[in-house]
Each structure stands twice: as C-alpha cells, then as structure tokens.
N, C-alpha and C positions, 0 to 999 in steps of 0.2 A: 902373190896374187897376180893373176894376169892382166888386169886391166890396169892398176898400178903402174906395173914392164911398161905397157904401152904409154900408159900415161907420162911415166918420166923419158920415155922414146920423147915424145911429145914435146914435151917442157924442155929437153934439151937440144931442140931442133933436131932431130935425127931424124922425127918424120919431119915432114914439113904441111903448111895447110894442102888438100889437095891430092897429097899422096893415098895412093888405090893400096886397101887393108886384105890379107888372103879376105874368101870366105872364110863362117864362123868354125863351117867343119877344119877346112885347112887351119886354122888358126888355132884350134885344138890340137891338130894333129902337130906342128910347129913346136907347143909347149909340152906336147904328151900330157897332157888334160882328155876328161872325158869332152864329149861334144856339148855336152848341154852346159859346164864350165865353162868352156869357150862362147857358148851361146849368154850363158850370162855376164860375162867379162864385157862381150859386146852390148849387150843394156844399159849397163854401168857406164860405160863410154859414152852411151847416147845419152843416159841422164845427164851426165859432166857437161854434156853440148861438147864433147872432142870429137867424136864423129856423126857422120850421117850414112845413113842406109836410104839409098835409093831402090827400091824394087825394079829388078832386069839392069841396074848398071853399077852395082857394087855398094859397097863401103870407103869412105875415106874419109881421111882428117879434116876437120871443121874448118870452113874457109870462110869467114874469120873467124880466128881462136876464141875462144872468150876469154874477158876479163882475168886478167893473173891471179890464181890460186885454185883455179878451177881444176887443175889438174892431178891437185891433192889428194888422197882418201881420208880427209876428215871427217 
C-alpha cells in the first residue's frame, strides 16, 4: 500500500519532518497507482497526522511527528 511506503519512509527517517511530498497526481504517478489511490494514500496520511496539506503550498511531513506508532497501519 502506498501510504504504508511512505509511512515507513517516515519512521525510518528518510523523510524527515518538513520534507515537501510530490503532488497526490505525481505521487500516483511515482508508484504507478491510479490517482485517486494516490489521493487516498494521501488521506490516510493525514488521518496518521504524518502529513499536512496546505492549499497553494503543498504537502509535507508533519512538523512534529506524532507520538511513536502512529506510523503503523494498525
């Protein structure tokens, strides 16, 4: 699942907080997922609180992370 990927990107510092995510289209396109895939990978992300969507300035990793385990799919 793609927001998993991301999510252990995440957990294992590879993003870092603050790091700028494609858009949800490029982010599809990245994993060869349809777009609306990619668009709900990105929900699931914001549920977790790992990232925020700013309307006109992107996506990026939650500054600050929450609480450890949040980056799970339990």
């Amino acid at each position: 699942m793609v927001a998993d990927h991301i999510a252990a990107h995440v957990a294992a510092g590879e993003l870092q907080p603050g790091a700028r995510l494609p858009a949800e289209r490029d982010l599809a396109t990245e994993y060869g997922v349809a777009y609306l895939t990619g668009r709900r990978a990105a929900q699931e992300l914001r549920e977790r609180q790992l990232i925020v969507t700013v309307q006109g300035k992107g996506t990026s990793v939650a500054d600050p992370l929450p609480e450890s385990g949040a980056t799970g799919g339990e």
